[in-house]
C-alpha positions as CSV (number, residue, x, y, z in Angstrom):
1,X,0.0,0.0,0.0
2,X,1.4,3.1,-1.0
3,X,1.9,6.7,1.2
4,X,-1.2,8.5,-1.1
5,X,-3.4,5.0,-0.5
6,X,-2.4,5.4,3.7
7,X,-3.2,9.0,3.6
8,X,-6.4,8.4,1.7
9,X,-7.9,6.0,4.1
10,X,-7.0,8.0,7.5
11,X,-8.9,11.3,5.2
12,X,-11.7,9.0,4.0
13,X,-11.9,6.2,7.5
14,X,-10.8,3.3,5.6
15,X,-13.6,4.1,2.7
16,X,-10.9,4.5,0.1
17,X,-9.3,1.3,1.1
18,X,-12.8,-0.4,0.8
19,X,-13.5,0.8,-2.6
20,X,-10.1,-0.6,-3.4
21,X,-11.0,-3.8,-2.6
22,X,-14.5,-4.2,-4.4
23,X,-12.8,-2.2,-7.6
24,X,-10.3,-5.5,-7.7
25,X,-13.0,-8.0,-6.8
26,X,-14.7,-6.5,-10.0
27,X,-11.6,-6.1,-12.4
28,X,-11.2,-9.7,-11.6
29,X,-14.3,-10.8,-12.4
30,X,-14.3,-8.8,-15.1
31,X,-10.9,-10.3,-16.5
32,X,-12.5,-14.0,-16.3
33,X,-15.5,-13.0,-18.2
34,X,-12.9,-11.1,-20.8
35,X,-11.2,-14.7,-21.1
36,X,-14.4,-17.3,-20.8
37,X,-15.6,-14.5,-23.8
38,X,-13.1,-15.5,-25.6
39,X,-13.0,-19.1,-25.2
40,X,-17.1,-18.9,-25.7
41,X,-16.5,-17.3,-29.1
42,X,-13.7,-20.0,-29.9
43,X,-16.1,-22.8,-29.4
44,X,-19.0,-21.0,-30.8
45,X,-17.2,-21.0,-34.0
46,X,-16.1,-24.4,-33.7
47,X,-19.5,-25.8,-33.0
48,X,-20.7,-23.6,-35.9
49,X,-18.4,-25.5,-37.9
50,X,-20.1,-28.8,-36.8
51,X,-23.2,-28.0,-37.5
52,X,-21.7,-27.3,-41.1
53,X,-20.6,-30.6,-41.5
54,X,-23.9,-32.0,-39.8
55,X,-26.0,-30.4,-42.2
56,X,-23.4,-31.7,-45.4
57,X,-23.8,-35.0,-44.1
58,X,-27.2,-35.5,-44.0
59,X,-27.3,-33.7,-47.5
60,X,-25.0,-36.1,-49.0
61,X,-27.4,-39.2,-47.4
62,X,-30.6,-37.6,-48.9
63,X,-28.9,-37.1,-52.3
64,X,-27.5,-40.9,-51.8
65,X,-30.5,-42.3,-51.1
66,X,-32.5,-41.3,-54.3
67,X,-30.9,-44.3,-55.8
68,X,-33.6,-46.0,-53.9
69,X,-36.4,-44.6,-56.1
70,X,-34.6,-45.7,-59.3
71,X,-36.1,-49.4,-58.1
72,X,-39.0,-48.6,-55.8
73,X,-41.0,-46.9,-58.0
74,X,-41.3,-49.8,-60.3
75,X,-43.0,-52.0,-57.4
76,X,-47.5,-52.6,-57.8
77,X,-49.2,-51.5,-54.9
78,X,-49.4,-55.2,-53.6
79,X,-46.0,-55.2,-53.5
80,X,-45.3,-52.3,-51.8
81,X,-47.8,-53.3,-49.0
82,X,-45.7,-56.2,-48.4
83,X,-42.6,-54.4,-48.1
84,X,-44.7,-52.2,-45.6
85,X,-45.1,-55.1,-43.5
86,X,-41.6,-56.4,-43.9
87,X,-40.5,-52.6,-42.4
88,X,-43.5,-52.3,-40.1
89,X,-40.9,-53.6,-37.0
90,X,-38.8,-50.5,-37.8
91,X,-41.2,-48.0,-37.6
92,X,-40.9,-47.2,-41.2
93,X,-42.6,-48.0,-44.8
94,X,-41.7,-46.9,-48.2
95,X,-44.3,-44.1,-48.3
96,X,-42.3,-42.3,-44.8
97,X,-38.8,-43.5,-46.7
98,X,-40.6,-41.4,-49.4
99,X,-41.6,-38.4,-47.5
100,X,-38.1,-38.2,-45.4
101,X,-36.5,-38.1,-48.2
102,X,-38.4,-35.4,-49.7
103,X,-38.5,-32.8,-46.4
104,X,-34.6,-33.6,-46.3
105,X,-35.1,-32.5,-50.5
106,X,-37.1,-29.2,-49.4
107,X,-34.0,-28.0,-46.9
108,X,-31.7,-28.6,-49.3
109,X,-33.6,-26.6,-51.5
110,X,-34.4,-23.8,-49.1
111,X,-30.9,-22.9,-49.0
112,X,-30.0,-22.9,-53.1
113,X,-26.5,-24.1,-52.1
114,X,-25.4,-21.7,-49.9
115,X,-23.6,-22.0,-46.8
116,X,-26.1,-22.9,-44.0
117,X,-26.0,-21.6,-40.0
118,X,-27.9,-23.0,-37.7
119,X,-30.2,-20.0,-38.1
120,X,-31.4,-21.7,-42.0
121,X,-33.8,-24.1,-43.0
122,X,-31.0,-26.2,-43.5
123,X,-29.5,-25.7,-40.4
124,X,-33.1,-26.1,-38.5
125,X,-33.5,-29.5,-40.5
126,X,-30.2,-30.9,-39.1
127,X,-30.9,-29.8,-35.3
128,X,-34.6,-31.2,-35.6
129,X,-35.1,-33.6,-37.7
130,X,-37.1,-34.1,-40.9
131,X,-40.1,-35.3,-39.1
132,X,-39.3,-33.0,-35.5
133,X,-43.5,-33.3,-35.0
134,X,-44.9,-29.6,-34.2
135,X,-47.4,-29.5,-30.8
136,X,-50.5,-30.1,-33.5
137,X,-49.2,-33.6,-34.6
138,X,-47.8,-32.0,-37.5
139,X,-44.7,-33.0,-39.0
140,X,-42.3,-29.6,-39.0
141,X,-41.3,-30.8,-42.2
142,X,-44.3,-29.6,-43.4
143,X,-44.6,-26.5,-42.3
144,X,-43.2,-23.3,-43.6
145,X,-42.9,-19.8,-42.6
146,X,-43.9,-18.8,-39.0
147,X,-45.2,-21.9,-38.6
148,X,-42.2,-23.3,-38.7
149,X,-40.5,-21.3,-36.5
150,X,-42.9,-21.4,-34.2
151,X,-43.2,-24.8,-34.0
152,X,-39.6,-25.8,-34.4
153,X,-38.6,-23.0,-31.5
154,X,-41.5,-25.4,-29.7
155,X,-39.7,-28.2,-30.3
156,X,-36.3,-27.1,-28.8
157,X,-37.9,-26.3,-25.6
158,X,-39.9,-29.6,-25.0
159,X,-42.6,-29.1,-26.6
160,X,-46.1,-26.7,-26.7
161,X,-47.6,-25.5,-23.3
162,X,-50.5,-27.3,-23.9
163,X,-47.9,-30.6,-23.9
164,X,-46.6,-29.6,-21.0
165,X,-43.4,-28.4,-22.3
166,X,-41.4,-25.3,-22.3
167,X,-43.1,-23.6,-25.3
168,X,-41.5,-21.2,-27.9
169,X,-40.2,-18.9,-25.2
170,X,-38.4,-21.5,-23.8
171,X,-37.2,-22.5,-27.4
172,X,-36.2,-19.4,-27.8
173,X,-34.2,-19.7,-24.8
174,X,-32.3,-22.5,-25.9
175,X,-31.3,-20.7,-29.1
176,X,-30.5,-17.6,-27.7
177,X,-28.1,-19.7,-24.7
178,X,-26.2,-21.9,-27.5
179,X,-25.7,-19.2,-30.4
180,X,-26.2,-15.5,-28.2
181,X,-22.4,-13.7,-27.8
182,X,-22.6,-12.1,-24.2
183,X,-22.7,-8.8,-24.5
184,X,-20.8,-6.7,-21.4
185,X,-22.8,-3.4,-20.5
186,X,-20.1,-1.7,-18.1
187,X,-21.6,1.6,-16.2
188,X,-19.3,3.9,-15.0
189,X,-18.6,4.3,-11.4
190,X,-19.3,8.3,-11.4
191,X,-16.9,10.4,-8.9
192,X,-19.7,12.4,-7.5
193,X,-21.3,9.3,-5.1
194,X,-20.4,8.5,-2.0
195,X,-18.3,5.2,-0.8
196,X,-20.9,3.3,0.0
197,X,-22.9,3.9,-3.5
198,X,-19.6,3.7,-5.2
199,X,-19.1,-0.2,-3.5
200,X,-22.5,-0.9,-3.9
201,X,-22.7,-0.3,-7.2
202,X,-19.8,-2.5,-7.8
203,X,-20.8,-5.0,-6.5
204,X,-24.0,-4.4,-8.3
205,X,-22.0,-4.8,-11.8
206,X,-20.2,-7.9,-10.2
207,X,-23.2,-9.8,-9.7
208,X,-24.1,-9.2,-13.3
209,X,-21.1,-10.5,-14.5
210,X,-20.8,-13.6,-11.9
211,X,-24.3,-14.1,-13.9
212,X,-23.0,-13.7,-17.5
213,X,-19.7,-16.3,-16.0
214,X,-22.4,-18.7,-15.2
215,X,-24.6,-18.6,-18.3
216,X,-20.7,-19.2,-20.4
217,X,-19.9,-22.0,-18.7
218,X,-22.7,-23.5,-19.2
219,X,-23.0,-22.7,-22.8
220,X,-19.7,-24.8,-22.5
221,X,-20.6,-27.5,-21.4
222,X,-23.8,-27.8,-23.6
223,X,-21.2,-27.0,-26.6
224,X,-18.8,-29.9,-25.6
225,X,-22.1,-32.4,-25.4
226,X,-22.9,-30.7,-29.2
227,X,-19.5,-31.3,-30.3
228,X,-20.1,-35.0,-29.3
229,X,-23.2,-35.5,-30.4
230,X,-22.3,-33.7,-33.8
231,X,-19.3,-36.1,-34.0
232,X,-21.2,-39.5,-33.5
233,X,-23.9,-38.6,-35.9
234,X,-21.8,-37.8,-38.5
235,X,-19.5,-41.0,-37.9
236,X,-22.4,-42.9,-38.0
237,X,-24.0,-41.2,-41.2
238,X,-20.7,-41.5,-42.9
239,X,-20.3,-45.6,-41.9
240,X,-24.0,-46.1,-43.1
241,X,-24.0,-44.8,-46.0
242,X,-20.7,-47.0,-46.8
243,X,-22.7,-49.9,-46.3
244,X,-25.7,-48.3,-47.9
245,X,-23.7,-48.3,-51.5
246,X,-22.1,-51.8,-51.1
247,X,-25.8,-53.0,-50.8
248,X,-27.4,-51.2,-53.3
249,X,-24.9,-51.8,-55.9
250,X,-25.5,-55.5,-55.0
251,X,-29.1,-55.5,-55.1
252,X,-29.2,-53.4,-58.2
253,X,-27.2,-56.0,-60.3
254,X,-29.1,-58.7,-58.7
255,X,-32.7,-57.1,-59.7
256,X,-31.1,-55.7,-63.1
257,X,-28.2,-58.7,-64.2
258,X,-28.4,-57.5,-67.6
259,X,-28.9,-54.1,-66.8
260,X,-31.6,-52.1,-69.6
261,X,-32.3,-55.6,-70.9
262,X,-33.2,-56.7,-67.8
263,X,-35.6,-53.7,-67.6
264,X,-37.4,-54.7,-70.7
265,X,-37.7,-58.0,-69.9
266,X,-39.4,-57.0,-66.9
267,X,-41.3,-54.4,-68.6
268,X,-42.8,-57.5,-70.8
269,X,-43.1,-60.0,-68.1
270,X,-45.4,-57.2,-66.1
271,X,-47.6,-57.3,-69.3
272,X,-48.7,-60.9,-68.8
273,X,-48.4,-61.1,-64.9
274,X,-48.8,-57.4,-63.8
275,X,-45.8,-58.1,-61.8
276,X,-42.4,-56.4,-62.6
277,X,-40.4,-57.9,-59.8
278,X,-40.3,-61.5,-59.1
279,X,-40.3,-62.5,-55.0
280,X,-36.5,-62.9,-55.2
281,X,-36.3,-59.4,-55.8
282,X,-38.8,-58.3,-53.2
283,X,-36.8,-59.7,-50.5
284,X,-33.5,-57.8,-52.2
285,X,-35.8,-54.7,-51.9
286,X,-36.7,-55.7,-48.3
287,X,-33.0,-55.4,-47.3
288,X,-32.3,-52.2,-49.6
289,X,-35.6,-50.7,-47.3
290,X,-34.3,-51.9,-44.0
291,X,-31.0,-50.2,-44.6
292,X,-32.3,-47.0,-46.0
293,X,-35.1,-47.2,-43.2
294,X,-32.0,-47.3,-41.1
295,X,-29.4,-44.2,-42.9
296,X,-32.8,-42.1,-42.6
297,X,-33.7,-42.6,-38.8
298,X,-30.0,-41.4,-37.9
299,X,-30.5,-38.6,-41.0
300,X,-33.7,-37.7,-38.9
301,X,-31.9,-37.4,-35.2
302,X,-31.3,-34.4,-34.0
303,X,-28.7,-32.6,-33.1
304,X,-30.0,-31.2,-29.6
C-alpha cells in the first residue's frame, strides 16, 4: 500500500481502502469474463463449424438415397404393402422413406446451395429432424414460414404448453443460450457518489457479470455435449452410407443382371403377370428398405 493509499484511508476512515477492494473483486471478475468470452466465441465457431458438417452430411445421405427410387418406384401396390409389413418392426414404410426423403429435399432446396448456420432451414433440418412433430401432430417438415418457427422454436424447448413443455419462449431460450455472444454493459462508477454507492454499485456490476460467467460456462458444457453428439452422428451417417452403396450396388445388379435388358424384360413380363419384380427381388428390396429405413432414422436425429 502506498503513502497516497495510507493518507487516503486515515482522510476517508478506511472508505478508500474499501472501494479498493471491491474495484479489484470486480476487475477480476471482469478479467475472467474477458477470457471465458473469448473461449465462448472460440467454441462458438467451432461448433458452428459442426453444425456445417452436420448439415453436409445429411445432404449427402438424402442425395445418396435417391438411388432408392430408381427401383422402388417400379413395385404394384401389392408389393409395396408387403414391403410395408416387412418394415413395419422398424417403424418405417416406403411411403415415410418417401416423404423423409423429400422434407430432407425441401432443406436442401431452401438454402440454393449456400452455406447454411444454424439459423437456415437447413441448419433447422439438421438440429430437428425431418419429421421434428410440431405440438398439432404435424410434421415440421411440413410446415413453412412462422409456422415453422414457431413450431420448431416449440420443439427445442420440449414441446407446446398445452404438452406440457417449455413452449417457444423456452425455445427461444435454448437458441439464444447456444448461439447469443454475451454482450458486457459496463456503467461507470461516477466520482460524484459517495463510498458506499460507489461499492454498492460495484458489487451491483459484479453480480451481473458472476451471472454472464455462469450462463458461459454452461453454454460450455452444452457446446462440448454438441461437439459430441455432432461427431457420433456424422460418424455414423458417414459408416452407413458405406454400407448403404455396397448394398445397393449388389441389389441393383441382382434385380437388373443384364442391366436395360433386364428392364425390358421386366417391362414384358409385367404385361402378362402385372408383376415387374419376381419375390426374389422383393426380398433384395426388403433389405435395400431396411438399410435405407435405417441411414434415414440417424438422418432424422437431432442434433440437440
Amino acid at each position: 500500500m502506498s503513502v497516497k493509499d495510507v493518507v487516503l484511508n486515515i482522510a476517508t476512515l478506511g472508505a478508500h481502502h474499501r472501494i479498493q477492494k471491491a474495484t479489484e473483486h470486480y476487475e477480476d471478475r471482469l478479467d475472467e469474463l474477458k477470457d471465458l468470452n473469448a473461449l465462448h466465441e472460440k467454441r462458438k465457431e467451432d461448433i458452428n463449424t459442426l453444425f456445417h458438417d452436420v448439415i453436409e452430411v445429411k445432404k449427402a445421405a438424402i442425395i445418396e438415397l435417391r438411388k432408392v427410387k430408381k427401383i422402388t418406384d417400379a413395385l404394384n401396390v401389392k408389393q409395396r404393402q408387403e414391403i410395408d409389413h416387412h418394415l413395419e418392426g422398424q417403424d418405417y414404410s416406403l411411403d415415410k422413406i418417401d416423404s423423409s426423403m423429400k422434407a430432407g429435399e425441401m432443406a436442401i432446396s431452401a438454402t440454393k446451395g449456400a452455406v447454411a448456420g444454424a439459423s437456415t432451414a437447413l441448419g433447422a433440418w439438421a438440429l430437428v429432424g425431418t419429421f421434428g412433430v410440431a405440438s398439432t401432430g404435424t410434421a415440421i417438415g411440413t410446415l413453412s414460414g412462422a409456422a415453422a418457427t414457431n413450431a420448431i422454436l416449440a420443439w427445442f424447448g420440449g414441446g407446446s404448453l398445452a404438452a406440457g413443455g417449455g413452449g417457444i419462449a423456452a425455445g427461444t431460450a435454448v437458441l439464444g443460450g447456444l448461439v447469443a455472444i454475451p454482450v458486457i454493459a459496463i456503467t461507470g462508477i461516477f466520482q460524484h457518489l459517495t463510498a458506499n454507492k460507489k461499492i454498492k454499485r460495484l458489487k451491483e456490476e459484479e453480480i451481473k457479470i458472476i451471472e454472464l460467467i455462469d450462463q458461459i460456462k454452461k453454454n460450455l458444457l452444452a457446446f462440448d455435449a454438441i461437439e459430441l453428439r455432432c461427431k457420433e452422428l456424422i460418424e455414423s451417417i458417414t459408416k452407413a452410407l458405406e454400407a448403404f452403396e455396397v448394398i445397393y450396388q449388389t441389389s441393383y445388379k441382382e434385380i437388373y443382371p443384364l442391366g436395360f435388358i433386364s428392364k425390358v424384360f421386366k417391362s414384358i413380363k409385367k404385361i402378362f403377370t402385372k408383376k415387374y419384380f419376381s419375390q426374389k427381388n422383393i426380398k433384395q428390396i426388403q433389405i435395400l428398405g431396411e438399410t435405407t429405413s435405417h441411414i434415414l432414422k440417424i438422418v432424422d436425429s437431432p442434433v440437440l
